[in-house]
N, C-alpha and C positions, 0 to 999 in steps of 0.2 A: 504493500500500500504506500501512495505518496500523496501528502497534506501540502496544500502550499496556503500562501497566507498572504492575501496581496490590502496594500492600505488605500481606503476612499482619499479624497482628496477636497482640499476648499482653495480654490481659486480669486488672487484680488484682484486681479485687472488684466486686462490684453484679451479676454475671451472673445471669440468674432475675429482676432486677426490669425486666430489657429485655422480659420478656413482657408483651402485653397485659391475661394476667388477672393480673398484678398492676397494671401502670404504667393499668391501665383507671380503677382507684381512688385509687392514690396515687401520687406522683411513685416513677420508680426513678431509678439512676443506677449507672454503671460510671466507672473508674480504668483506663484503660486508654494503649497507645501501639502504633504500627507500627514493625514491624522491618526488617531489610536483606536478606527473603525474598519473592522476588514470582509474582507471577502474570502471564504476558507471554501477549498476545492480539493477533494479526493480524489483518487484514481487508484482504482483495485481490479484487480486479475478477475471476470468470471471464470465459475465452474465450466461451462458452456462457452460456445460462441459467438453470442448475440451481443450487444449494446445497450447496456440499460444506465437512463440518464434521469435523474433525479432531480428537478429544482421546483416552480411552482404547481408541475405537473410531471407525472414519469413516463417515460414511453422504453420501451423495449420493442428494440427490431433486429431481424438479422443482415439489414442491408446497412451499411452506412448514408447513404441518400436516403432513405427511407426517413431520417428524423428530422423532425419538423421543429427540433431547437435550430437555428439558424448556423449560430456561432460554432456550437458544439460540433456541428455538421462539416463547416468549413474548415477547424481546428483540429479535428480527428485527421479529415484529410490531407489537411497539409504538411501533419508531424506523419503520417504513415500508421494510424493506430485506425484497423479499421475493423478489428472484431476482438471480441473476450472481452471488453473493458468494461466497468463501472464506472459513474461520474456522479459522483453528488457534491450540492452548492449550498453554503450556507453565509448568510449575511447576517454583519450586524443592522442594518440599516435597511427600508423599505428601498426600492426601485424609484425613480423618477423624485426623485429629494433632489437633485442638483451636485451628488457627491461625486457622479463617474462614474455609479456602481457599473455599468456597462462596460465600458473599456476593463475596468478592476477588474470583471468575469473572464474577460477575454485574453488579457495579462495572466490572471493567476490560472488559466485555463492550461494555455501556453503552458506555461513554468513545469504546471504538474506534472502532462502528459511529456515534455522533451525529458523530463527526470524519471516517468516512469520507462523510459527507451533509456537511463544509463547515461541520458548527454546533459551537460551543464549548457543554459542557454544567458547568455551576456542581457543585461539590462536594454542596450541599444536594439540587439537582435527582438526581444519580446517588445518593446514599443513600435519596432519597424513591422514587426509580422502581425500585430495585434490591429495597427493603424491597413495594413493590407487588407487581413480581413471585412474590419468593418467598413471599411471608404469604398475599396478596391472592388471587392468581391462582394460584399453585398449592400453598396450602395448607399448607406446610409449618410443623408445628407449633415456632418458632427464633422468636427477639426480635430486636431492631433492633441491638442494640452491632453486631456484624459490617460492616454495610453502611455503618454512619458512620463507624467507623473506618479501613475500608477507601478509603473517600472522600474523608474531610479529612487524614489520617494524621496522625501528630505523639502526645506525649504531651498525652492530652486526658481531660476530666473530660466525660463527655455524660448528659445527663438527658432521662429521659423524663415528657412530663407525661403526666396523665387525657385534656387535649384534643386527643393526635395530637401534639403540637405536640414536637420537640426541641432542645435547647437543647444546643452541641457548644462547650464554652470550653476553650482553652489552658491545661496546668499549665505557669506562670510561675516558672522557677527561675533561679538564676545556672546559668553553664558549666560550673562547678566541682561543684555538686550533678547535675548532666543527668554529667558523668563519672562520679562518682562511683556512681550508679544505672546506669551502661550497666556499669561494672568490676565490682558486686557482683551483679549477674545471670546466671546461670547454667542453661542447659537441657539437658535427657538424655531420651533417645526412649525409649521405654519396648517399643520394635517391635511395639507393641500398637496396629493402629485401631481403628475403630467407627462406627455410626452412630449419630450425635449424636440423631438424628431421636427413635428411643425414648424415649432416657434423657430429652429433653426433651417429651416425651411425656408422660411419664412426673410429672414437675416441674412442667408446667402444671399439671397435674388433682390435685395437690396443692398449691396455691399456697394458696386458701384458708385450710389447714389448716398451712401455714408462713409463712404473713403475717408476722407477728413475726422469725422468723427473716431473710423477707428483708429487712426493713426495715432490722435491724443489721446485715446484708449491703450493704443500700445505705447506711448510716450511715459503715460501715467506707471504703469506697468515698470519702467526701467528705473524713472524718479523711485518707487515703492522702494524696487531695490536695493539703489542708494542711498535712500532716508536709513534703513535698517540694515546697512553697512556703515556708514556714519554712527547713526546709534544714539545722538547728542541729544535731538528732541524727536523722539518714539510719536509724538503725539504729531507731526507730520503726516506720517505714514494713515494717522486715523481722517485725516485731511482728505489728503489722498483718497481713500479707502470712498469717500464720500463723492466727489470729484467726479469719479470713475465710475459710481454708481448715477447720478445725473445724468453722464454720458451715454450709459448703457439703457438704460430704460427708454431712451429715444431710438435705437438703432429701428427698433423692428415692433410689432403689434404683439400683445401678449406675454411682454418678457415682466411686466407687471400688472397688478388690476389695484382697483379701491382700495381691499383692504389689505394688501399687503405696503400702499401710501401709506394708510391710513395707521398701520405699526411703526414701516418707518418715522414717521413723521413725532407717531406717541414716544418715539425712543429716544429722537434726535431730543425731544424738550427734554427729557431728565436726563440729559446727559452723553448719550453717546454721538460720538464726533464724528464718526461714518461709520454706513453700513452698506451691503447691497444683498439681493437674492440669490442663492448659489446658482450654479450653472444657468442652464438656458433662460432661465426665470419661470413666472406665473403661478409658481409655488414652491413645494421644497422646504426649504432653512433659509432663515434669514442669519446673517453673518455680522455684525456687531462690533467696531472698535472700541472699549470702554475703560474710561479708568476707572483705576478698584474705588476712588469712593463714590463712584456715582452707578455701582454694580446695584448695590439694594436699588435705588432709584426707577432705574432702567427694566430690573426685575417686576417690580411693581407694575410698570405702565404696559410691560407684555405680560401681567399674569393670567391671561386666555390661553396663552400658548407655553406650550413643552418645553424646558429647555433640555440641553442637548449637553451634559461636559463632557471636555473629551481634553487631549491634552496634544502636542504635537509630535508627529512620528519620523524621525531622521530615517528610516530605513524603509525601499521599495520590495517588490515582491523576494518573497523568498520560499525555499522550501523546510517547513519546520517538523519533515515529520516524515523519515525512510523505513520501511517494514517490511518483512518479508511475509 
């Protein structure tokens, strides 16, 4: 049996310049880190020679095209696993929260099945063959942040060039700022999912027509990462965080509604300096810059909604768990 353990992910800014019809023309880039919420994926030897796949529904077949999980379908075939296996998926986290969990499936999918074939796969190789999948092969109109950050995990600055090519660098801070930004971070579930699919649908087919916008989307994104490489006033970054969230809520229809204004807005007056909605928007987790003494505050004016703690995760997919 082989366990892999891949981590969700919360994104500050650049999201939208991870699509190809931007990052096709000009570099995008995201601000982003992994958190201490995962995605855990098995892979065990059947008795037999069938396929049986485990997550919100089971299917057992003895063809591999026969299964009608997507990912799992394309992920089998492409590592060479195409009979005797088991696969079951467990999350901490619902689907369509705005965390990745998708790409994180398709990452810690990857991981498991190249370890249970005996081969160590590179962080680069599982975000390149992860983003193949889902873009490539079946379509799905989503950018690249997901899958790299799900891969290398860490707080990380990733850039997309015009030639394909990404570039995933470490944001480099003391221990004291990496606290600092884990204690003023704050999430609340809004018990709202969605599919991302649309809205980013949606966002592509007006890229053209908000070029500029993402560009100081992707701008805000590089500042993010210098504010907290610097380190001197943290409460930039919650600036920022804000900035970026204005910006983004105009790209595209859907990426906010009423009440998730109507949260931001109850949050910003007791206190927090900026927030925006995780991934594609329209619901999900709202995301929170906050200082600790306006944390009760801030608590209060979302006490409708869940809060979420969680802590920050330096480490991307890995395998925690080899058995015979």
């Amino acid at each position: 049996m082989i366990i892999s353990r891949t981590p969700f992910r919360i994104s500050f800014a650049g999201g939208g310049t991870d699509l190809a019809a931007f990052h096709g023309a000009e570099p995008g880039a995201v601000t982003a880190t992994t958190i201490d919420k995962y995605m855990v994926i098995t892979v065990n030897k059947r008795f037999d020679e069938t396929i049986r796949v485990s997550y919100s529904r089971t299917e057992t077949v003895d063809d591999v095209e026969a299964l009608q999980h997507p990912i799992v379908r394309e992920a089998l075939k492409l590592t060479g696993l195409t009979e005797g296996v088991e696969i079951t998926s467990i999350a901490d986290l619902p689907s369509g929260t705005g965390m990745g969990s998708s790409s994180a499936f398709t990452v810690g999918l990857l991981n498991a099945l190249y370890a249970y074939r005996g081969r160590y796969t590179s962080a680069k190789e599982l975000a390149e063959q992860a983003c193949c999948i889902e873009i490539d092969v079946l379509g799905e109109p989503i950018g690249k942040q997901d899958q790299y950050a799900a891969a290398y995990g860490g707080l990380k600055h990733i850039r997309f060039n015009p030639d394909e090519s990404v570039f995933v660098d470490p944001v480099i801070t003391t221990p004291e700022v990496r606290e600092e930004l884990d204690a003023n971070l704050l999430l609340f579930y809004t018990g709202a999912t969605r599919s991302a699919s649309d809205i980013l649908a949606g966002q592509r087919d007006r890229t053209e027509a908000k070029r500029d916008v993402l560009a100081e989307m992707r701008d805000i994104a590089e500042q993010m990462a210098r504010a907290l490489q610097d380190g001197r006033r943290l409460n930039d970054f919650g600036g920022l965080l804000h900035e970026a969230w204005q910006l983004k809520r105009s790209v595209a229809d859907g990426i906010t509604t009423p009440d998730i204004d109507a949260w931001y807005d109850a949050a910003r007056a007791a206190g927090a300096l900026g927030g925006k909605v995780l991934g594609a928007g329209g619901g999900g987790f709202l995301l929170f810059f906050v200082e600790r003494q306006n944390h009760g505050a801030v608590r209060r004016a979302l006490a409708d909604l869940r809060e979420l703690p969680f802590t920050l995760e330096p480490q991307g997919s890995k395998i925690i768990y080899v058995g015979g």
